[in-house]
Steps between C-alpha positions, in 0.01 A plus 500: 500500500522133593808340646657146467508430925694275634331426898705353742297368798146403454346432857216607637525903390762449168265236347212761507685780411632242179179439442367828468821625255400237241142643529636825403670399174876445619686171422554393846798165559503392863662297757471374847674236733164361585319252219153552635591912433584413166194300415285790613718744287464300167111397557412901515739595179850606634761280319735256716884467450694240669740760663514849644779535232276361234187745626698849390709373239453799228244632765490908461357508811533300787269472856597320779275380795709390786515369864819707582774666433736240475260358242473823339903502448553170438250505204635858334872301469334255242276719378712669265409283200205817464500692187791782494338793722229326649304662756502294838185560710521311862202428659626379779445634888916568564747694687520856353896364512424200358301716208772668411769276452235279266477848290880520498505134393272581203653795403879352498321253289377756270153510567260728710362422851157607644400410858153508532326280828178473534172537689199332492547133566381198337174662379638789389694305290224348332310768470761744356467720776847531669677776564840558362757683740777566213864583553641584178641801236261646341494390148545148662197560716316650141548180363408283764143686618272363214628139555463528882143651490424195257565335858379787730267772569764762643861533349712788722818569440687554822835649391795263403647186550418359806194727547249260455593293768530743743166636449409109513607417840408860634130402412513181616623622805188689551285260396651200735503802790127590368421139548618406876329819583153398373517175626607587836159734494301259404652239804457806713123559382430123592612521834261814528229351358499647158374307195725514250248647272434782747876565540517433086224754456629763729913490390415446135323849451730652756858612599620170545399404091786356322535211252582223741145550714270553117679293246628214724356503842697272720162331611193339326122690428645866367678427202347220315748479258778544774750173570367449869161409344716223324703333774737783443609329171788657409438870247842625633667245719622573861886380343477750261405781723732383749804508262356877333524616896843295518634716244333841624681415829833476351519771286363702807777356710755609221420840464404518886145592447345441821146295360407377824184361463634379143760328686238341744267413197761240360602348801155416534456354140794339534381296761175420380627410178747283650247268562206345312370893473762621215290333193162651667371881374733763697132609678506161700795676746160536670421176593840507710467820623136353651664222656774705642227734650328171646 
């Protein structure tokens, strides 16, 4: 079945993930702030409006790809122009609070809402490998999983509104804890001597293996295809992780879930991000956790 989309927010993983719903047959009208965005959009197939508004008019189903959720909010109160009982899909990396009042926006407005957040950065974007962490009833989810895996590799549905971002932030929790852990390793290892490859060769076929050490090892050699071999140019930036941990810590704070080292994780990528480190990849926290060892 193909959709008429309207996509709101076409940065760096929404223009992809455009891009990738035209090549699977659906009429896809999009919008973003940024000209450059839009340029890039309309070159690879996706058709440009003038206006978020403009984007879902008569839109049965509309996908938004936002910063926050302010933006999130602000967008589903002029978003309403959709076709009647539209299905809303966000995106978007929010508050599970935050995710909820969008769906009771849509809803009120007589449409459907799916949260579904993403993993699998930039690249996974344009490959069409993300995974899709989905918050939604399920005939709303039934409807949404063949348009998301036009986008993705793995669609789960994680229970209802809300439940996407949850799982969202609970993995990226892990992952941003994952990552200070291997990188502190591997600034222990050089202060024993270790080669990285030694360390890299050992840890990657052992207990300590995780996705942060063989996917995207915090330093060069390893990992070819890993950001440190690029200058860490950016596959998930250090801002982004460092708000995902941002809202891990609050919701654990809310519901007085201890989450100490979760706690400890985004005070740490809040400072390094604070600085000329939050538009580096996330696995750069090393190169500060090296000077602070120094």
């Amino acid at each position: 079945m193909t959709h008429s989309i309207g996509f709101v927010g076409l940065g760096n993983m929404g223009g992809p993930m455009a891009v990738n719903l035209v090549k699977a047959g659906h009429r896809v009208t999009g919008y973003d702030l940024a000209e450059a965005a839009r340029t890039r959009a309309a070159d690879h197939g996706v058709t440009v409006a003038a206006s978020a508004a403009e984007a879902v008019t008569g839109a049965d189903l509309v996908i938004t790809m936002l910063p926050t959720g302010r933006h999130v909010l602000d967008a589903y109160q002029e978003l309403t122009v959709a076709a009647r009982g539209a299905l809303f899909v966000d995106c978007s990396t929010i508050a599970v609070g935050d995710a909820r009042v969008a769906a009771d926006l849509a809803r009120v407005a007589g449409h459907r809402a799916v949260d579904a957040p993403v993993s699998g950065g930039v690249a996974g974007a344009e490959a069409a490998s993300l995974t899709f962490m989905v918050g939604a009833d399920d005939p709303d989810f039934a409807e949404a999983e063949p348009v998301l895996a036009a986008m993705g590799r793995r669609v789960v549905h994680c229970g209802a509104s809300g439940a996407g971002q949850a799982a969202k932030i609970c993995n990226n929790m892990i992952l941003g804890i994952s990552m200070i852990a291997v990188s502190e390793a591997f600034v222990l290892g050089e202060s024993l001597g270790l080669s990285h490859q030694a360390l890299f060769d050992v840890a990657s076929t052992a207990s300590g293996q995780c996705w942060a050490l063989t996917s995207n090892c915090p330093v060069p050699g390893p990992v070819p295809d890993s950001p440190a071999n690029r200058d860490y140019a950016a596959g998930f930036a250090a801002a982004l992780m460092a708000k995902d941990l941002g809202l891990a810590a609050h919701a654990a704070t809310a519901l007085a879930v201890p989450a100490e080292l979760g706690r400890q994780a985004a005070e740490l990528y809040a400072a390094f991000a604070a600085g000329e480190g939050g538009a580096l990849d996330f696995s750069a926290i090393i190169t500060t956790l090296r000077e602070d060892a120094a």
